[in-house]
C-alpha positions as CSV (number, residue, x, y, z in Angstrom):
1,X,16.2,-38.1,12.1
2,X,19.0,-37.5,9.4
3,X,18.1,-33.9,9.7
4,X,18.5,-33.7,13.6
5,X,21.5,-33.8,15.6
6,X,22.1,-37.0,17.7
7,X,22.5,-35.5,20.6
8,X,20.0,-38.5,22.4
9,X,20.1,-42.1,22.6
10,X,16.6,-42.6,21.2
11,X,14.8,-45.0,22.6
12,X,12.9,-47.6,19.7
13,X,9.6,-46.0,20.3
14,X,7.4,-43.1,18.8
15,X,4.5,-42.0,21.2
16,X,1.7,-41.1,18.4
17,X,-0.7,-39.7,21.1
18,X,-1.6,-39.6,25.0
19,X,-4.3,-38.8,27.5
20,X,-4.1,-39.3,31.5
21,X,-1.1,-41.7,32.3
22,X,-1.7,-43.5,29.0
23,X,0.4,-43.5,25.9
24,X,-0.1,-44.9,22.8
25,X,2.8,-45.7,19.8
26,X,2.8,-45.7,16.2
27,X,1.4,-49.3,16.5
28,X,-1.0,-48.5,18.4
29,X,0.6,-50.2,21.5
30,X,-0.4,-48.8,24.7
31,X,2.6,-47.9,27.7
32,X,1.6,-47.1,31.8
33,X,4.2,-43.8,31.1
34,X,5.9,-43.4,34.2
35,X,8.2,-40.4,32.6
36,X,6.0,-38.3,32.4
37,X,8.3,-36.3,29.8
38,X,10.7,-36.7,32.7
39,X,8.5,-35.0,35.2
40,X,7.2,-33.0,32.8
41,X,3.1,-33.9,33.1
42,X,2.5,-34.0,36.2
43,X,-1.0,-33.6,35.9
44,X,-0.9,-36.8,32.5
45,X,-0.9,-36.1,29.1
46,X,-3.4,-33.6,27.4
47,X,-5.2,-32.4,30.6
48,X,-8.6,-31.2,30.0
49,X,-8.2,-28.0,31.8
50,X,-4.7,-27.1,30.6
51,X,-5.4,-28.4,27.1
52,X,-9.0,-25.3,27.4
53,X,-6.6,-22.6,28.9
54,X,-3.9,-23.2,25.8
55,X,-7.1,-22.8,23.8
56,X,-8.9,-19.9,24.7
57,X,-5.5,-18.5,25.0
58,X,-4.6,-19.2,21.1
59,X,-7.8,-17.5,20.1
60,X,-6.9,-13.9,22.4
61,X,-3.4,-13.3,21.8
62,X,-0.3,-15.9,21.5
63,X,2.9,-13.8,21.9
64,X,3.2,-10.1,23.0
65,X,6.9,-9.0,24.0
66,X,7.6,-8.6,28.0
67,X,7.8,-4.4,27.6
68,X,4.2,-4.4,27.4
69,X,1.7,-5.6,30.9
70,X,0.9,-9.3,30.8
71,X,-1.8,-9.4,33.5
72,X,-2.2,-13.8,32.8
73,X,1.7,-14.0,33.5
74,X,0.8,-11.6,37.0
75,X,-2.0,-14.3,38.0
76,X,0.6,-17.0,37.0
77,X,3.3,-15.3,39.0
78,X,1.0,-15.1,42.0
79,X,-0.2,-18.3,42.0
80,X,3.4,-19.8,41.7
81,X,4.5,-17.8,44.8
82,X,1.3,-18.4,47.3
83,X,2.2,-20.8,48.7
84,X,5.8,-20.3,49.5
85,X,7.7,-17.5,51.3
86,X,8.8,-15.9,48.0
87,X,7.9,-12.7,46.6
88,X,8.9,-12.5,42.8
89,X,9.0,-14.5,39.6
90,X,10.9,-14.2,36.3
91,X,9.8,-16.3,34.0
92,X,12.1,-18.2,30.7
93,X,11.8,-21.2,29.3
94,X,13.4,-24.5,30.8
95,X,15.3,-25.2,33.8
96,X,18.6,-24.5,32.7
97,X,17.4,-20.7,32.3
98,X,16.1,-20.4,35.4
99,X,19.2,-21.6,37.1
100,X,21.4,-19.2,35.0
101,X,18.8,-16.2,36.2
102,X,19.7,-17.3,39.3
103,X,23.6,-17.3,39.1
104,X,23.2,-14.6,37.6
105,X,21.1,-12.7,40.4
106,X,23.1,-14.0,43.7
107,X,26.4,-12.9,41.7
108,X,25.0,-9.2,41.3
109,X,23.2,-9.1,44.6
110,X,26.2,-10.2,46.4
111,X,28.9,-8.5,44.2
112,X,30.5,-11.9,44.3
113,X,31.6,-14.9,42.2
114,X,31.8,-18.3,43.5
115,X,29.0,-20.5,43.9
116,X,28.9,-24.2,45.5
117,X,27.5,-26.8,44.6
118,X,27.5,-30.6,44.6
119,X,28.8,-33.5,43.0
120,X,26.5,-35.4,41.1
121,X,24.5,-32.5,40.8
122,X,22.6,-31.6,37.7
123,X,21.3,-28.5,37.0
124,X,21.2,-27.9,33.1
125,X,23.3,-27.5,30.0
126,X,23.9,-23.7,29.5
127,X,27.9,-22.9,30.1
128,X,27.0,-21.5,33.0
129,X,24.6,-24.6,34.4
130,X,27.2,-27.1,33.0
131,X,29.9,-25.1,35.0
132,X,27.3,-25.7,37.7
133,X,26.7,-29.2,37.8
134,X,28.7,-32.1,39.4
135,X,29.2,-34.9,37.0
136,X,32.0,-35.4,34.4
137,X,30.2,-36.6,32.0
138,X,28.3,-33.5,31.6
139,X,31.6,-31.6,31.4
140,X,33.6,-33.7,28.7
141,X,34.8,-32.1,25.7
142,X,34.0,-28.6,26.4
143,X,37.1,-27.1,27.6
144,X,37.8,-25.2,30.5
145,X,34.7,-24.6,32.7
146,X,33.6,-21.3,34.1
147,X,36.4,-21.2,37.7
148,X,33.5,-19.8,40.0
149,X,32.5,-23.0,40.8
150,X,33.3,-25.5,43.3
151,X,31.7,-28.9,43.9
152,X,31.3,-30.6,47.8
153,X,29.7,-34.3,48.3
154,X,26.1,-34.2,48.5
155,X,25.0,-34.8,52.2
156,X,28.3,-34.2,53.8
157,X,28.2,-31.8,56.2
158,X,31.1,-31.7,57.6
159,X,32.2,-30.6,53.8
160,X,29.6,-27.9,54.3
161,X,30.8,-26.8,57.5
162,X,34.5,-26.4,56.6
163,X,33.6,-23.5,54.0
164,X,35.0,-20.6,54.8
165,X,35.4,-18.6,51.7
166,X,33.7,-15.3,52.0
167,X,33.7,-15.2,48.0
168,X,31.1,-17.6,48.1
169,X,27.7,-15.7,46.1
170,X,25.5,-18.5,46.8
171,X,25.3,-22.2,47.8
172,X,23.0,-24.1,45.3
173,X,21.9,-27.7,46.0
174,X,18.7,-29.8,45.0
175,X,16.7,-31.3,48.0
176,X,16.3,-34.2,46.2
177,X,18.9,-35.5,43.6
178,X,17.3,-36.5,40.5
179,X,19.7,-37.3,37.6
180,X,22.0,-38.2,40.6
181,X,20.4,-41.0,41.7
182,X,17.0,-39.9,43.5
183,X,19.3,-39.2,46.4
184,X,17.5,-37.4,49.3
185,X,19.2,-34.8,50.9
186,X,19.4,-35.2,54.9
187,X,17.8,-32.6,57.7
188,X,20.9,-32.2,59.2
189,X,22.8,-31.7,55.8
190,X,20.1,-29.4,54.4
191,X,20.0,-27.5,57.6
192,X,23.9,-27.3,57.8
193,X,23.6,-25.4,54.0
194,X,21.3,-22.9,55.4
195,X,23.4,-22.3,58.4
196,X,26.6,-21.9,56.0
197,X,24.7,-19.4,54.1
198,X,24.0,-17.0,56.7
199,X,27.5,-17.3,58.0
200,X,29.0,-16.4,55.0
201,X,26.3,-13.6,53.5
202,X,25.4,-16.0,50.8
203,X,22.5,-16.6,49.3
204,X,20.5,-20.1,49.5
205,X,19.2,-21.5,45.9
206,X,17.2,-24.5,46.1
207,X,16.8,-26.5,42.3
208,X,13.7,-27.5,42.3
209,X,13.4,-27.9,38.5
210,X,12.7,-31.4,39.2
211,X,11.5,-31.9,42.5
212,X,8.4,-28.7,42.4
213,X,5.2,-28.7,41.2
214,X,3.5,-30.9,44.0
215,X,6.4,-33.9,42.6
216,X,7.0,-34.8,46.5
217,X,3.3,-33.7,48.2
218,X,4.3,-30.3,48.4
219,X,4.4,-27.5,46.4
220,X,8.0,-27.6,46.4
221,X,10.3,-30.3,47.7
222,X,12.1,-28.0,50.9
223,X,9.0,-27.1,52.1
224,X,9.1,-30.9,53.7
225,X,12.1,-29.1,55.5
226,X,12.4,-26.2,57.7
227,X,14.4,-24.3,54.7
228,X,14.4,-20.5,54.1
229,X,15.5,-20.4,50.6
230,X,16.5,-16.8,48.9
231,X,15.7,-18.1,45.1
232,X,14.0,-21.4,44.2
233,X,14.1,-22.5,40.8
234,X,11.4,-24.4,38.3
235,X,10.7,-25.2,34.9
236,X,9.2,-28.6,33.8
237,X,6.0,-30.1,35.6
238,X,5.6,-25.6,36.1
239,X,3.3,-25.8,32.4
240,X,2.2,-29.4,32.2
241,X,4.7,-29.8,28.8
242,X,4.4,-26.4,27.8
243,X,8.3,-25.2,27.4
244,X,8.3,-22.4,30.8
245,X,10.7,-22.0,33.2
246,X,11.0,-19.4,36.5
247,X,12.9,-18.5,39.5
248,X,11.2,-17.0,42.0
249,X,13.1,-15.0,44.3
250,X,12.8,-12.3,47.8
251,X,11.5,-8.9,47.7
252,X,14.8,-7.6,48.6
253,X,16.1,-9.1,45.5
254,X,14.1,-7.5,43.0
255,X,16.4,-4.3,43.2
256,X,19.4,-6.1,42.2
257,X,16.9,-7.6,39.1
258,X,15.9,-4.5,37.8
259,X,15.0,-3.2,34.3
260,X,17.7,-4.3,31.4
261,X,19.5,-6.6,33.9
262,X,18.4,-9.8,32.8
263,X,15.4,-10.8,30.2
264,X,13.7,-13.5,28.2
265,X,11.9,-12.5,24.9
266,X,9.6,-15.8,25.0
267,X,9.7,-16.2,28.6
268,X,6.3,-15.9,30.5
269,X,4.3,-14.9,27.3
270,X,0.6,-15.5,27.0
271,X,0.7,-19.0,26.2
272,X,3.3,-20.4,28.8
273,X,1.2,-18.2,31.1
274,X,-2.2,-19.8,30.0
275,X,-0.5,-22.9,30.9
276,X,1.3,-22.5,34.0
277,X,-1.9,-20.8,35.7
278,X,-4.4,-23.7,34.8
279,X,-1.6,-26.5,36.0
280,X,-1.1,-24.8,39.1
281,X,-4.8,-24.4,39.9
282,X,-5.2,-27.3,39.9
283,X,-2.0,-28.9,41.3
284,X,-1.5,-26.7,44.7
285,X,-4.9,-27.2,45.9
286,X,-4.8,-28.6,49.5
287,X,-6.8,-32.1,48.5
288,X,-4.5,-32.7,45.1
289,X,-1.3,-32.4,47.4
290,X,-2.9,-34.6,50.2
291,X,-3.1,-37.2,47.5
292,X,-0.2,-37.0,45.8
293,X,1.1,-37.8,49.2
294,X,-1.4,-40.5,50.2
295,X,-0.4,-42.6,46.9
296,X,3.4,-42.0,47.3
297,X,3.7,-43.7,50.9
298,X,1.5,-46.7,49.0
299,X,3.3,-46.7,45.9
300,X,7.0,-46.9,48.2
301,X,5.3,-49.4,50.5
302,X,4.5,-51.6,47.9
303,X,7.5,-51.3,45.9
304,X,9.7,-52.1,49.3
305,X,6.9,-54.6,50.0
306,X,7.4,-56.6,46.7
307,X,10.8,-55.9,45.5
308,X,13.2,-55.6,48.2
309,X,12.6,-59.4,48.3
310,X,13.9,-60.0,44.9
311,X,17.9,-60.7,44.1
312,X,19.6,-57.7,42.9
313,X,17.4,-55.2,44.2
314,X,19.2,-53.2,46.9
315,X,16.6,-50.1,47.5
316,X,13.9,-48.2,47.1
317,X,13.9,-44.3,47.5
318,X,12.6,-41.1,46.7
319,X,9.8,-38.9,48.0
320,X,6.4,-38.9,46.9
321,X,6.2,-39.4,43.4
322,X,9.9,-39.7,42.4
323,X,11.1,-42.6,42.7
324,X,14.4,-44.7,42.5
325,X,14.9,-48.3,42.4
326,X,18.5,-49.2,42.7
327,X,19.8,-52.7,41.7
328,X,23.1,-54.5,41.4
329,X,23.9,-54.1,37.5
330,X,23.4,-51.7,34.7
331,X,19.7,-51.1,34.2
332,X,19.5,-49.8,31.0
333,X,18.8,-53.6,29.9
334,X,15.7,-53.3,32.4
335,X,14.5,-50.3,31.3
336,X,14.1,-51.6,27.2
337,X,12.2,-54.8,29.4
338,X,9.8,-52.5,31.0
339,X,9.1,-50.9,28.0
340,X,8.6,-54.2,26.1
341,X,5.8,-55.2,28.9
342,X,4.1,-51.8,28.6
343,X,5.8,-49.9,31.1
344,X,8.0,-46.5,30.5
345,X,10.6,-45.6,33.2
346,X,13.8,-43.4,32.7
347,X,17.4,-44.1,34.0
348,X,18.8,-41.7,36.7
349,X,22.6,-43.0,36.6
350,X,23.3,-46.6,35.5
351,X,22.1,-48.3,38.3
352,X,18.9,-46.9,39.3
353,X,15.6,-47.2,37.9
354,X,14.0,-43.8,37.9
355,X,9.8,-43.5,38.4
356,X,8.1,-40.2,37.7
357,X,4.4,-40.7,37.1
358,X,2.1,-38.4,36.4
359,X,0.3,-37.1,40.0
360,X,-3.0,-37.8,39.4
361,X,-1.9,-41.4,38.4
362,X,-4.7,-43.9,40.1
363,X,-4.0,-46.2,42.6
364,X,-4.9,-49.1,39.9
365,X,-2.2,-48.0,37.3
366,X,0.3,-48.1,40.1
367,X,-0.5,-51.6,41.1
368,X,-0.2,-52.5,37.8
369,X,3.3,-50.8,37.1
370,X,4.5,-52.7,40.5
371,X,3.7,-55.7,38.9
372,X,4.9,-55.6,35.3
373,X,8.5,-54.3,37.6
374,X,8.4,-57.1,39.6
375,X,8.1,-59.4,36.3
376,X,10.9,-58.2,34.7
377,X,13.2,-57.8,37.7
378,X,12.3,-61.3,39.1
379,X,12.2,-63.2,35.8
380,X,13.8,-61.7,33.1
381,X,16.9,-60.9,35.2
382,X,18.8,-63.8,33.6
383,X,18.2,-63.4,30.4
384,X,19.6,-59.7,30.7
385,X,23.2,-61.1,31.6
């Protein structure tokens, strides 16, 4: 890596290939990966019918610029919006550009500035999505941030209801709080947003960069509340680790988004299209999402069931398939365990063990990731002292 800026903490581990929910390393060790590329595969590594899309793709065409018709990326688009209330899609590349289109589209459509979000927020690493996101340590040693932006506790609304800045362009808040803490946003706070946007002419952006693709049951995590959202946001499980992003936005936004206003040279081309059709044919089918729901009230059940009993375990959360695990102490000690006994999980803050397996994970490699969790939290807790 002496050619690669260290701009991550590298875990100990190279991943030398993967299928399903397996992984193997570069000794050929074998890991249950319950990161899924954080969120990323949601349908496990190397899925057959992705994997044949990407292929018959490569031997068409792999990159034609966005001035000429892409009829793949119009089936992708339509797919991606079917089942929600939304009407358009612009496609880029990761999450981070899909959350700047859409700054950038509530600030023209309104013809104002200020946008509020939420501390502890995260929603990417562009000046503009940094400027966005609630957490220090995502700010340090970049100077002044962008102004525009202001920051109100997550799930306080009587914060929320106190706004009343009619410079406010948009209010933009994830349903579920990933880096945050796999935080779930309450009815009556998400409801209060929406309320707040309608006083104030603003628009409603939900992040769902994390939290779509069938993560929680649904296709998108605010569908599980009665939310009317103006722009909604995706990008990583969208091409089953293919590098796409979109926001998808109303009809009556697609003036404002008109030709040379915004653009993405890669964004949407053949390839990420390919990709993002075949993941979501398969993903937002009716009997996928009733299972992805089925195994996430097991998986919580049996995580409440066998660790809330342990010392230093204080919760369980989450929504379908992402899942935190809070304890008493730093878990980044936990996290190199679990990985020593053959599980991957990710941090999501200091103190909570994040779970994001892939959806078509069985109910067998769950049981088994419950109990390689409950071994390291129950016995190797004093050794990590």
């Amino acid at each position: 890596m002496m050619s690669v800026f260290p701009t991550y903490n590298r875990f100990p581990l190279t991943i030398q290939s993967g299928e399903g929910t397996v992984v193997t390393d570069d000794n050929n060790k074998q890991y249950l990966d319950f990161v899924s590329g954080i969120a990323v595969c949601n349908l496990g590594h190397r899925p057959p019918a992705v994997e044949q899309a990407i292929q018959e793709q490569l031997g068409k065409v792999w990159h034609v610029s966005n001035l000429y018709q892409i009829p793949i990326q119009e089936d992708a688009a339509e797919l991606l919006t079917g089942p929600t209330d939304l009407d358009y899609v612009f496609f880029c590349n990761s999450g981070a550009e899909s959350n700047e289109a859409a700054i950038k589209l509530a600030r023209k459509h309104t013809k104002k500035d200020k946008i509020i979000t939420f501390k502890q927020s995260f929603h990417g690493r562009t000046f503009a999505t940094m400027s966005a996101t609630g957490q220090e340590k995502v700010h340090e040693g970049f100077g002044e941030l962008l102004p525009t932006f202001e920051y109100l506790p997550y799930n306080d609304t009587e914060a929320v209801a106190q706004v009343n800045d009619q410079k406010v362009a948009a209010i933009m808040v994830e349903v579920i709080q990933g880096e945050g803490g796999v935080v779930k946003g309450t009815e009556q706070f998400l409801q209060a947003i929406q309320e707040k946007c309608k006083e104030l002419g603003a628009l409603l952006i939900i992040d769902e960069v994390q939290t779509g693709i069938g993560r929680t049951g649904q296709p998108f995590a605010y569908q599980l509340h009665n939310l009317d959202p103006d722009i909604v946001t995706s990008a990583k499980g969208l091409g089953s680790g293919f590098p796409v992003g979109a926001m998808l936005g109303k009809a009556e936004l697609a003036e404002t988004f008109n030709a040379g206003s915004h653009g993405s040279t890669f964004g949407g081309n053949p390839l990420a299209s390919a990709a993002v059709k075949a993941t979501l044919q398969t993903i937002f089918s009716d009997q996928f999402l009733q299972d992805v729901q089925e195994k996430g009230v097991y998986f919580h059940q049996q995580l409440q069931k066998k660790l809330l009993t342990l010392s230093g375990v204080k919760e369980v959360r989450g929504q379908g398939l992402i899942i935190g695990i809070e304890i008493d102490e730093d878990a980044i000690g936990f996290i190199h365990k679990l990985r020593e006994n053959g599980l991957l999980a990710v941090l999501a803050g200091p103190r909570v063990i994040r779970l994001l397996p892939p959806l078509n994970v069985t109910r067998e490699e769950i049981d088994e990731a419950i109990s390689i969790l409950q071994k390291v939290l129950e016995y190797e807790k004093v050794n990590l002292k």
